[in-house]
Structure formats: C-alpha cells, structure tokens
C-alpha positions as CSV (number, residue, x, y, z in Angstrom):
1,X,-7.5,-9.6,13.2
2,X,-5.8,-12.3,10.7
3,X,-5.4,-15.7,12.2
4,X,-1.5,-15.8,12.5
5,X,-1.7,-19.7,12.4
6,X,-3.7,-20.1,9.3
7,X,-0.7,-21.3,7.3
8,X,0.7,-24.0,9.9
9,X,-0.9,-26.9,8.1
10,X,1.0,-25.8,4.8
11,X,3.5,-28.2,3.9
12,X,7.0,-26.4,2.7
13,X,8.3,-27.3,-1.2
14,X,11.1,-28.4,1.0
15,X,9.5,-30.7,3.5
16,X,7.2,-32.3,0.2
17,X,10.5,-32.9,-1.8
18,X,12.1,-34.8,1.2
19,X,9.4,-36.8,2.2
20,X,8.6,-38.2,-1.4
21,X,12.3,-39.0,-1.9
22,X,12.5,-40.9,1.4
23,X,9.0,-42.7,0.7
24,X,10.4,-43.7,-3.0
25,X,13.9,-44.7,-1.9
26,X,13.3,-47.8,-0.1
27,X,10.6,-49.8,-0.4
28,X,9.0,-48.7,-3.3
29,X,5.7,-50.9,-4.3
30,X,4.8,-50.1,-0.4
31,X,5.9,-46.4,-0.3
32,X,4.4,-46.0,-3.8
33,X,0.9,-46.7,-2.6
34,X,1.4,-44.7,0.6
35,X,2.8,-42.1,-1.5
36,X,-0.2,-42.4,-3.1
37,X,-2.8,-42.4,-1.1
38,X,-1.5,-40.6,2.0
39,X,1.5,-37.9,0.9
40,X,-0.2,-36.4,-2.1
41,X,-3.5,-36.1,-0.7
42,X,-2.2,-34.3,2.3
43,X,0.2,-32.1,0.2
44,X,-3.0,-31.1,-2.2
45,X,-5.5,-30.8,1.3
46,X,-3.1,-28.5,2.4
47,X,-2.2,-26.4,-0.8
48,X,-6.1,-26.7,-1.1
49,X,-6.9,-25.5,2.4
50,X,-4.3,-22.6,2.3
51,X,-6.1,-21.5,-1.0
52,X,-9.6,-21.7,0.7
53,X,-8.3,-19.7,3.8
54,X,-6.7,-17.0,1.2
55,X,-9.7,-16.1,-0.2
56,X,-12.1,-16.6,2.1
57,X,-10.7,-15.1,5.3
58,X,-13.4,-12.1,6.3
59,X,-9.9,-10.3,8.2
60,X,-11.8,-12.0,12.0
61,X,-10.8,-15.4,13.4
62,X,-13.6,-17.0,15.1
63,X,-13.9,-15.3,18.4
64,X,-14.0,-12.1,16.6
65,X,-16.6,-13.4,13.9
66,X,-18.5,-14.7,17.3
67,X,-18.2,-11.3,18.9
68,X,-19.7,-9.6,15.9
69,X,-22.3,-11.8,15.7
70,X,-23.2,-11.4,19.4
71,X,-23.4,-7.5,19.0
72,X,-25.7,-8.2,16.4
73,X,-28.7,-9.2,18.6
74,X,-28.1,-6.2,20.8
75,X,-30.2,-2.8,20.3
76,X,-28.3,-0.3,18.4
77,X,-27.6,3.4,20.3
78,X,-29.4,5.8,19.5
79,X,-27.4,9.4,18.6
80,X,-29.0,12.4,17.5
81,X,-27.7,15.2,14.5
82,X,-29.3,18.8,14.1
83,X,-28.7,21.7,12.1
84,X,-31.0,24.6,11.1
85,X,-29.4,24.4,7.3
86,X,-30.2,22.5,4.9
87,X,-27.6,22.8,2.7
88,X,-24.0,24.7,2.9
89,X,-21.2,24.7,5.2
90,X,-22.8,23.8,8.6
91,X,-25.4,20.9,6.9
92,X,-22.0,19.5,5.6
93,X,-20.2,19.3,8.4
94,X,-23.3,17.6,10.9
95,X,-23.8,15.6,7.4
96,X,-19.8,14.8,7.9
97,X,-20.6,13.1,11.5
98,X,-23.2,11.2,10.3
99,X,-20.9,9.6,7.6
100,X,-18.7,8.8,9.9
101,X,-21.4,7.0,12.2
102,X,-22.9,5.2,8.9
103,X,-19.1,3.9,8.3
104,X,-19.0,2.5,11.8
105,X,-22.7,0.8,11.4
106,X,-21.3,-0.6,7.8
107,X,-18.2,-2.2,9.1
108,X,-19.7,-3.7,12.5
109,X,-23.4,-4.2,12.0
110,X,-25.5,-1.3,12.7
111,X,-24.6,-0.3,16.3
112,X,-25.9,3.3,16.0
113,X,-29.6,4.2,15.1
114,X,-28.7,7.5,13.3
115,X,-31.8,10.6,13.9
116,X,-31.2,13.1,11.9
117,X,-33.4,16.4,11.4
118,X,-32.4,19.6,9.3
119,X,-34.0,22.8,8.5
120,X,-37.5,23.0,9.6
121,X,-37.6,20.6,11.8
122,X,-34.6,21.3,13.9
123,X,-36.6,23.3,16.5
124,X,-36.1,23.1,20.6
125,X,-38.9,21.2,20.9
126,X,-37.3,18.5,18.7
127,X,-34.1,19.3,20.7
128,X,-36.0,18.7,23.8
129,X,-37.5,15.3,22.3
130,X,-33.7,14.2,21.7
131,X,-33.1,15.0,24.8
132,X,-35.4,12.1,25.9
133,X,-34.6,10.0,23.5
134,X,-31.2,9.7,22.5
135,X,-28.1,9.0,24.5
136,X,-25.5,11.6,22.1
137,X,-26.5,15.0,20.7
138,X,-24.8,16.7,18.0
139,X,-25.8,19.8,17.0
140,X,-24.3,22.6,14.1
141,X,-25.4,26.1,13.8
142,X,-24.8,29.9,13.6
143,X,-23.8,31.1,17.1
144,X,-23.2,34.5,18.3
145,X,-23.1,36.6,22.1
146,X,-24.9,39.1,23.4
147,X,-24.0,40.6,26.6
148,X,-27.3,40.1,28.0
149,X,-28.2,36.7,26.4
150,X,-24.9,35.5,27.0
151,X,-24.4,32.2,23.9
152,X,-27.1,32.1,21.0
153,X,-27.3,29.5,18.7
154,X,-29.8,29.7,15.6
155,X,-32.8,27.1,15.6
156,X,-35.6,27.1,13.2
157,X,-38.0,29.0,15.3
158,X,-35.6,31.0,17.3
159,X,-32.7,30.7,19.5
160,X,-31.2,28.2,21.6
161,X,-29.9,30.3,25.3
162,X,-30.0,30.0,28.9
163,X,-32.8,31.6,28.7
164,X,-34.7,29.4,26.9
165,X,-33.2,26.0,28.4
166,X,-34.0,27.3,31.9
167,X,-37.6,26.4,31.7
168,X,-36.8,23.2,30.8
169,X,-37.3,19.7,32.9
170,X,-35.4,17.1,31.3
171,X,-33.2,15.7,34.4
172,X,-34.5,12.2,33.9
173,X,-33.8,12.3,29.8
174,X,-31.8,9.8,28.1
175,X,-29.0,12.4,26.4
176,X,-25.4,12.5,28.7
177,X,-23.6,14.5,26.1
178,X,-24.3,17.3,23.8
179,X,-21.9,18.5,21.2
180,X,-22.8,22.2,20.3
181,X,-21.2,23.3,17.1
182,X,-21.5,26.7,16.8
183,X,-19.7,29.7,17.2
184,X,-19.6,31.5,20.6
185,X,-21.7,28.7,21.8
186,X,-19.0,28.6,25.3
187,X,-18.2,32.4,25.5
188,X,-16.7,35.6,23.2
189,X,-13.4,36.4,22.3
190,X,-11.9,33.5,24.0
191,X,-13.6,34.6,27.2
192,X,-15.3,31.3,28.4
193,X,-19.1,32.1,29.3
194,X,-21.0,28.9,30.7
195,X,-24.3,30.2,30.8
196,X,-25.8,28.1,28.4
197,X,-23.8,25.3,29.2
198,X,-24.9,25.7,32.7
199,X,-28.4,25.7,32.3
200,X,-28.0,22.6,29.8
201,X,-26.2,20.8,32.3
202,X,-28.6,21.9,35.6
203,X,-32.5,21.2,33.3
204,X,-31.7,18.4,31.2
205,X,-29.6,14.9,31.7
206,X,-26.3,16.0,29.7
207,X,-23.5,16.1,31.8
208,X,-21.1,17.3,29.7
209,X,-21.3,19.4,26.9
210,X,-18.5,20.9,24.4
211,X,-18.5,24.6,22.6
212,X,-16.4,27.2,21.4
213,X,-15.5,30.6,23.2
214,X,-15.4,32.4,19.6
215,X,-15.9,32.4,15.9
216,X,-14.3,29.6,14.3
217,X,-13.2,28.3,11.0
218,X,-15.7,25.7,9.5
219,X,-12.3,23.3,8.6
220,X,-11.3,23.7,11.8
221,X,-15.1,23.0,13.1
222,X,-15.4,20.1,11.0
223,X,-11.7,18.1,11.9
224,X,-12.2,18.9,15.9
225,X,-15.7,17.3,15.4
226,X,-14.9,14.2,13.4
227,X,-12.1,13.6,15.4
228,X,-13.9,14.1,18.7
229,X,-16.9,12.1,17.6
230,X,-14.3,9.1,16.1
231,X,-12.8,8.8,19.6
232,X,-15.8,9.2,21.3
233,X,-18.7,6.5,19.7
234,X,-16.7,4.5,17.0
235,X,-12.9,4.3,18.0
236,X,-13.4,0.3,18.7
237,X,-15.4,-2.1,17.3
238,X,-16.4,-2.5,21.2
239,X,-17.1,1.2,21.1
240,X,-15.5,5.0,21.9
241,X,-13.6,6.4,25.1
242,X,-15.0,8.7,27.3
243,X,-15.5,12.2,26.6
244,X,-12.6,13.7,28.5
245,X,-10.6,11.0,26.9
246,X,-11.5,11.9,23.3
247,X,-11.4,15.9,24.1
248,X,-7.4,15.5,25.3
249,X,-6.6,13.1,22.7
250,X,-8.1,15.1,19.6
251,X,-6.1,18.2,21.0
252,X,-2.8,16.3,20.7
253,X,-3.7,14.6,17.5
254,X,-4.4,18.3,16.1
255,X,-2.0,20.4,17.1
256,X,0.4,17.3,16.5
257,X,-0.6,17.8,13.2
258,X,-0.3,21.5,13.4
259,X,3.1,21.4,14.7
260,X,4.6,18.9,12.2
261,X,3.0,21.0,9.2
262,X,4.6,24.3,10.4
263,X,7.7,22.5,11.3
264,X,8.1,21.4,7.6
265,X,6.8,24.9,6.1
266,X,9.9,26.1,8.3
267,X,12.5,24.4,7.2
268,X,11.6,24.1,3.9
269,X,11.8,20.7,3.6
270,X,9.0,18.0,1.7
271,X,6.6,20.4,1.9
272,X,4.1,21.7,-0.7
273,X,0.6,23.2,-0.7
274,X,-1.0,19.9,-2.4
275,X,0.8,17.9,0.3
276,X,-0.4,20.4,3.0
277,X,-3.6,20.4,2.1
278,X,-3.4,16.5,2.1
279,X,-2.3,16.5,5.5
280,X,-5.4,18.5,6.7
281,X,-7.7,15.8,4.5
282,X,-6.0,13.3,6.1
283,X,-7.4,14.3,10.0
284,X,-11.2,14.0,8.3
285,X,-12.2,10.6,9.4
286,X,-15.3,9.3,7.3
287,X,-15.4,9.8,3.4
288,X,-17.5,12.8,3.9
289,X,-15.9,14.6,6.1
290,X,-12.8,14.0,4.0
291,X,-14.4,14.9,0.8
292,X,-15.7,18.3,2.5
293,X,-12.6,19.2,4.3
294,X,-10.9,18.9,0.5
295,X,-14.0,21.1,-1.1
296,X,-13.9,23.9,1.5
297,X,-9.1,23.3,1.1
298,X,-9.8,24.2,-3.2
299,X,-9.9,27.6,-2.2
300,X,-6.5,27.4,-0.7
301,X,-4.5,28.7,-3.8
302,X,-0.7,29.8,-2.2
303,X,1.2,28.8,0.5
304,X,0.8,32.6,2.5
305,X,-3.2,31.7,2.5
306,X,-2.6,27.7,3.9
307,X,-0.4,29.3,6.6
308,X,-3.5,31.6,7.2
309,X,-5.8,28.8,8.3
310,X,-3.5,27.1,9.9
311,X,-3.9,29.6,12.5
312,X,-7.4,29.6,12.5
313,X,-7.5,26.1,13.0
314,X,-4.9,26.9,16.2
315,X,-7.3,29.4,17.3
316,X,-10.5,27.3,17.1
317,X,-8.4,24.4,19.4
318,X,-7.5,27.1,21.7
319,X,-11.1,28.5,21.8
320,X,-12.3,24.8,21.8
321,X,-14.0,24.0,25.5
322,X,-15.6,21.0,27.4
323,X,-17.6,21.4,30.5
324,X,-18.9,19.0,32.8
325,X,-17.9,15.4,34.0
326,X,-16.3,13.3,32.1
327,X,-19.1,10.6,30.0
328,X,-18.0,7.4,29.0
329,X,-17.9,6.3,25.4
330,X,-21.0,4.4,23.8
331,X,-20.0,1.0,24.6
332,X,-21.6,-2.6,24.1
333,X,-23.2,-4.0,25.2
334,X,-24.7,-2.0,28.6
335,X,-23.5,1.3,27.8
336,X,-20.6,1.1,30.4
337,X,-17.5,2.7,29.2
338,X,-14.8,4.5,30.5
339,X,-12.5,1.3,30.2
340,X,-15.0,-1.3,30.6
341,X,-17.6,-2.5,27.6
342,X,-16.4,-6.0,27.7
343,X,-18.2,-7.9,24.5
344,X,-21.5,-9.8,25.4
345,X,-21.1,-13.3,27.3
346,X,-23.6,-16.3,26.6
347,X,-25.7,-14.4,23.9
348,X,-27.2,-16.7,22.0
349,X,-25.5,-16.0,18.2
C-alpha cells in the first residue's frame, strides 16, 4: 500500500511563488539572506525528497515493510504437489499450482516450501509420507469408477481407493486438506460416491478433501484449481481463507464468469472468440496456469466449439464436490486462519 501522505512536505509552484515575493518585497538585504538560506533550501529538500520518495518507494509504508520483514524469520508451510505424469495435460496443470505458489513466495518472501514429485516417484507411500509431512496436498491424475472399487485414481505403482487408504494410520499426520484432481475421484455421472473420501478423512489427518463426481474438462480442471488454491493459501499476503470459504467463492467467481460470457454470446454484443477465450485466460491465476489455459484455448477455432466448453466447464462446477469440515487457510504466523492470522508481534526483524 502507497503512503498517501508522501507528498505533504511538497511545496506547491503556488505557495513557492508567494512566499519569495513576500520575502523580497520588504526588507530585502534581510529577506534576501533568508531567502537564501532558509526558502530555497526547503523548496529544493522538498522537490529533492518527493523525487527520492518517487523512485524509491517499494509500493509498502513502514508497517507493511516491517510486517514483511517479520514473516521473514518465520518457517515457511510446507504444501505438497503429485502427479503420476510427467509431461502432458495433468503435469501441466499440478505444474500450474505450483506457479502460482512460486508467485506468492516471490512477492512475500518464501512463505511456502514447495514438494513436488512426478512420475515415478509419485507412489502411495510418498502420498502417505506427505501425509506426515505437509500441511496441503494437491494431487492430479487419471481417475475412473468401478462399481466395486468405488473412485480410482492412477499412481505410479497402482491405484489410489478406499481400499487401499483403509489400511492406513495416519490420524496424527500433519496434512488437513487434500485436493484430488482427477476424474470420478467423488463419484460417477454426477452421482456423489464418498468412499474414498471417507476412508481419507477416517485413516489420515485431512479433514476435508475436494473431487469430482465425473469426467471433466482439463480447462475446467485447471481454472477450478488455480482459483481454489489462490483463495485458499495465497489470497493475502497474511495468507488464504478457509476451505469452505474458497470452495463458495470460486463457484461464484466461475459461473460469474460463465454467465457474463453467455450473456454477451446472446446478445450479440462485444463479443468475439479471441475475447472469449481472453476471458477464460483471464480466471488462470499464476503465469503458468495462464499460459496453459491459452495453449490447451488454441484449439478453440469457431465460436459453436467455445460455446462447447463452456458447458463443460459448467458441468465440471456442477460435478465439483467438497467433503468434510471446513479448514482454515494457511495463515502466519501459527497456522490459525479462518479470520484470524494476525501478522507476528515483537519478532525481532
């Protein structure tokens, strides 16, 4: 935040003029010297200060410069990405959340300590050790349903199901929220099925965890999670809001979005497939997930074909779940959240 006082020591061309003549005017050998050796150095301090201020000023007064500094001496929160690929759709868009977590650490200091693992190494077991160790999960693979396995997602090594998860023990681990995104991960069809999710939430520490009830669109995948993950960890330089909090407002922000574009396409009015697409970009919120959301949009060649995945993108936030209690954002400095997070008092900067 700019100082809005910066420029009260400035002097006005006015309030120079009128002082000189009324120094010169009477007086003069005395008001020369004052004049002198009091106006014009003030005038030029505070031309010379406003200049400094100009181009030095960082965009933080002092208590947010302080702040910053503060957050600095504080260990950073450790999140966790996965994703059985190592290249394609589904790398890009986990690789499009960790942009967007790399952006946050840029602009405030390194909050996050970002774990990342990818094709061979994205296994259970390294799920499980996430589990343990890192307070976010966010996880993006192939999903399908069985009827007798309920949700499978693809992991080097196997599958990820209820199954599998109910042999786990990880009540006392570190992770509170686990991000799955995957197809059918929540259910088939857009019939919800909680299986997975259950077992998750019953043998390890999440208590919330997010999925889809059927296939969906990798755009659509990749603005519900940027926008979800922006709300959640880096909406504040303090921090996200909690996970209900960032579920309800990346719904409205989409299908706000959804419903201005199809209001426009209807009425014929300012719209265009290069500005459509722009509008779709324009949800993406790192420089990654931007520049993948307009790779995978190329393809989009008519207006018949945009309209297309606009419902898709409808049907993947009507297939688009959350189960569990609500987690609050990652917050500094002691993890609180949920409208609390206050910045660190008597931290030695």
């Amino acid at each position: 935040m700019k100082d809005r006082n910066r420029h009260s020591l400035l002097w006005s061309e006015e309030e120079c003029l009128i002082s000189f003549r009324g120094f010169v005017k009477t007086h003069n050998s005395e008001r020369k010297l004052i004049v002198m050796y009091v106006v014009l150095p003030l005038v030029i301090l505070s031309f010379s200060l406003g200049a400094l201020m100009v181009f030095s000023d960082s965009g933080y007064n002092d208590s947010n410069v302080n702040t910053l500094r503060a957050f600095a001496t504080l260990d950073a929160k450790p999140v966790s990405l996965m994703s059985p690929d190592t290249s394609g759709n589904l790398y890009n868009e986990m690789n499009s959340i960790k942009g967007l977590f790399a952006q946050y650490n840029q602009e405030y200091g390194s909050r996050l300590s970002i774990n990342v693992v990818t094709g061979t190494s994205a296994t259970p077991t390294q799920m499980m050790t996430y589990i343990t160790t890192t307070e976010r999960m966010h996880l993006s693979g192939h999903g399908t349903w069985s009827s007798n396995e309920g949700p499978k997602i693809t992991m080097y090594g196997g599958y990820l199901t209820w199954g599998l998860v109910s042999a786990w023990s990880l009540g006392s681990g570190k992770c509170k929220f686990i991000y799955l995104s995957a197809c059918n991960s929540m259910g088939h069809d857009g019939i919800l099925d909680t299986k997975l999710v259950y077992e998750l939430q019953s043998k390890t520490s999440a208590q919330a965890v997010i999925g889809f009830k059927d296939v969906v669109n990798i755009v659509a995948a990749t603005l519900l999670s940027q926008s979800f993950w922006g709300f959640h960890v880096t909406y504040s330089y303090i921090g996200g809001i909690s996970t209900d909090g960032s579920y309800i407002n990346t719904r409205a922000r989409i299908q706000g979005k959804i419903d201005f574009i199809n209001a426009l396409i209807a009425l014929s009015v300012g719209f265009t497939l290069a500005s459509g697409i722009g509008e779709l970009v324009g949800l993406a919120m790192s420089v990654e997930g931007a520049a993948f959301v307009s790779a995978l949009l190329s393809s989009v060649t008519g207006i018949a074909l945009y309209i297309f995945l606009l419902g898709d993108i409808q049907a993947a936030l009507n297939n688009w779940e959350v189960s569990g209690s609500s987690v609050p954002g990652l917050y500094w400095p002691s993890g609180g959240g949920g409208g609390g997070g206050k910045p660190p008092i008597n931290v030695p900067y």
